[in-house]
C-alpha positions, 0 to 999 in steps of 0.5 A: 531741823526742830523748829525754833523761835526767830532772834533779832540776829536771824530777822536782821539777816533775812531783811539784808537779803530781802533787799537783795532779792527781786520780788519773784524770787523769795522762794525756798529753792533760791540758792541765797535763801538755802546758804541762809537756812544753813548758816540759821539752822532753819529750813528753806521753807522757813526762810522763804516764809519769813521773807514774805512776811517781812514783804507785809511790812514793806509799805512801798510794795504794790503786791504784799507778801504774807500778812504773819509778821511778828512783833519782833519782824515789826520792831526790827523792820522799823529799825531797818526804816529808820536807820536804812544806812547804819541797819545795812551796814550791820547787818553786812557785817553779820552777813561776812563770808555767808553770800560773799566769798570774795572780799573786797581786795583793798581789805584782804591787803590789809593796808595799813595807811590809816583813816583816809584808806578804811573810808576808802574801803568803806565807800566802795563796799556801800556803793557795792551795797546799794547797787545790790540793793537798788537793781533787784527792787527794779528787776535788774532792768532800767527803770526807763527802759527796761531790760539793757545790759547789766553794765549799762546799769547804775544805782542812781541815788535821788539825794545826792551820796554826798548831800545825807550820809543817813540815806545812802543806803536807803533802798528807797532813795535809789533808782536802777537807771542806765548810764544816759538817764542816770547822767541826766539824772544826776545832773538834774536834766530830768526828774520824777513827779510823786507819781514817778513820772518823768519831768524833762529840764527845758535845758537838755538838748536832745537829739531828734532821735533820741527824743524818745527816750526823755518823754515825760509819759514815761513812769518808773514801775518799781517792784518793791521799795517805792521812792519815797516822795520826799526824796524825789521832792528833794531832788526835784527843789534841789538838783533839778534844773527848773525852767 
């Protein structure tokens, strides 16, 4: 394939799949990154180099990627930070049939019942969004316990979905939990110090045997997009149950 310049189309859709791709697997024999040189006209060896630039930019990774992002990789990245929620919702809209060959079947019925069902349709596909974008920045494992069954799994968000419209889909806004912390987390029986560290409400009850598994030595160890702290500030002044 001759070579060509990035547009902000191609950095938009390189970013959307950063966010869906655990750390490890940035790397040009990934099928996602293959379906995306194709539909980019590019070669896998450049997608993949592409999305490790855009890991420099990620300010939350402990381990960063190649330092060769461009101005343009710069200017779109920081859209993507400061409109996390618009910025996805776009860029999924560009990505269509690329990665997801079943749609969501309210919109294939193509109802007709006016806003109430389009909301309908949209909450789902942005709930879908943010778990696809919240497991892999956690490597598809609880950020408590480690690897569970993918069922047990939830996207957790730390300001409530229904308290700020602009960071439900922030991928640093989310936490991959299992169904038990993500309903203590929900319900503000545990939150994360700034240091990620479990904080325990003195309200749980906890069975003798379970007490393991609230144990404020505990750590979330993201692989990338790091919560930010004033998200889990938020949670902890608003949804935590204090002493």
């Amino acid at each position: 394939m001759a070579w060509k310049n990035w547009d902000r189309r191609g950095v938009t859709l390189a970013i959307e799949l950063y966010t869906r791709l655990r750390f490890g697997q940035l790397d040009k024999s990934n099928s996602d990154v293959i379906r995306l040189s194709r539909e980019l006209e590019r070669t896998p060896s450049s997608v993949a180099m592409k999305l490790s630039n855009l890991a420099s930019l990620d300010e939350t990774l402990a381990q960063r990627g190649l330092s060769g992002a461009s101005q343009l990789d710069r200017k779109v990245w920081a859209d993507f930070i400061a409109h996390p929620t618009q910025f996805i919702e776009r860029a999924r809209r560009i990505v269509g049939e690329i990665f997801y060959a079943e749609a969501e079947p309210s919109a294939v019925l193509k109802v007709a019942e006016g806003k109430e069902v389009e909301r309908v349709v949209k909450v789902r596909q942005n709930q879908r969004a943010f778990r696809e974008i919240v497991l892999p920045s956690y490597d598809n494992q609880c950020a408590v316990m480690g690897k569970v069954s993918p069922e047990l799994l939830t996207a957790s968000h730390i300001i409530p979905w229904s308290a700020r419209e602009e960071t439900r889909l922030d991928p640093r806004n989310g936490i991959s939990l299992n169904s038990l912390h993500d309903r203590a987390f929900d319900r503000g029986l545990i939150s994360f110090r700034d240091d990620l560290r479990m904080i325990v409400s003195s309200k749980i009850i906890i069975p003798d045997h379970v007490r393991s598994l609230f144990n404020e030595d505990m750590q979330l160890r993201p692989a990338k997009f790091r919560p930010l702290p004033e998200y889990l500030e938020h949670h902890r002044d608003v949804v935590f149950e204090t002493n």
